[in-house]
N, C-alpha and C positions, 0 to 999 in steps of 0.2 A: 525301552526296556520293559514295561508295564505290558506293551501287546506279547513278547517275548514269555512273559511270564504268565499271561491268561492262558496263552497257546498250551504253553509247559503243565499249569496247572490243570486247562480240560485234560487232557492225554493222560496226565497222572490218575486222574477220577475215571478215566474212563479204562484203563491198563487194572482198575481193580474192579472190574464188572465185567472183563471178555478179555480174551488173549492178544497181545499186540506186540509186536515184536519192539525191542528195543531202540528209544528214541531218542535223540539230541538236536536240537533245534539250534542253526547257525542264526544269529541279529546282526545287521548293521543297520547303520545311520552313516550320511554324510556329517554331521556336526559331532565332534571331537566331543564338545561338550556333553550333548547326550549318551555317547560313549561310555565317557567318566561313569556318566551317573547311574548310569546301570549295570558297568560294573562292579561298582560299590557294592551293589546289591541291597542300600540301604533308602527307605521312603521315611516319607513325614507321615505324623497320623493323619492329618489330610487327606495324602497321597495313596492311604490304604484304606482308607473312610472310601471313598468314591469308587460304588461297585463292587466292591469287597464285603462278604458278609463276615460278622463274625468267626462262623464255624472255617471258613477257609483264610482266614489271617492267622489263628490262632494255630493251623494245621500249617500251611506253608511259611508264616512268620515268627520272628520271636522278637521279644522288647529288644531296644540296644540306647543307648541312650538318645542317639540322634533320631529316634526312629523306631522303624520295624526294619529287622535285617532279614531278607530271605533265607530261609533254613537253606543248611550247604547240598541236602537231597535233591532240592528242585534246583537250585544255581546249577548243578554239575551237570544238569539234562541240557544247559544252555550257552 
């Protein structure tokens, strides 16, 4: 889910600096489980500490209590 969502996040950074046609990126995993979890669309602060700066958590994420839940802007590209 995490590569799914850097992908989603460069293309969105970059769709506001030059023209790009409209995108949605298909993810799979073989493990159900991974699945789940990135459905969810929800991470640990952990999980959004690693590689994630501020300015782009604060932009693609919002609190939720378990977590940070990806804003439903960037989910719907994915």
């Amino acid at each position: 889910g995490q590569e799914a969502l850097s992908v989603a996040m460069t293309l969105d950074e970059l769709s506001k600096k030059c023209t790009l046609p409209p995108f949605r990126i298909v993810a799979t995993d073989i493990s159900q489980r991974a699945l789940a979890k990135a459905s969810s669309g929800i991470y640990s602060d952990f999980e959004t500490r690693r590689g994630l700066d501020d300015v782009r958590k604060h932009r693609y994420f919002r609190a939720h209590p378990d977590g940070w839940e990806v804003r439903p802007e960037l989910r719907s590209k994915i």
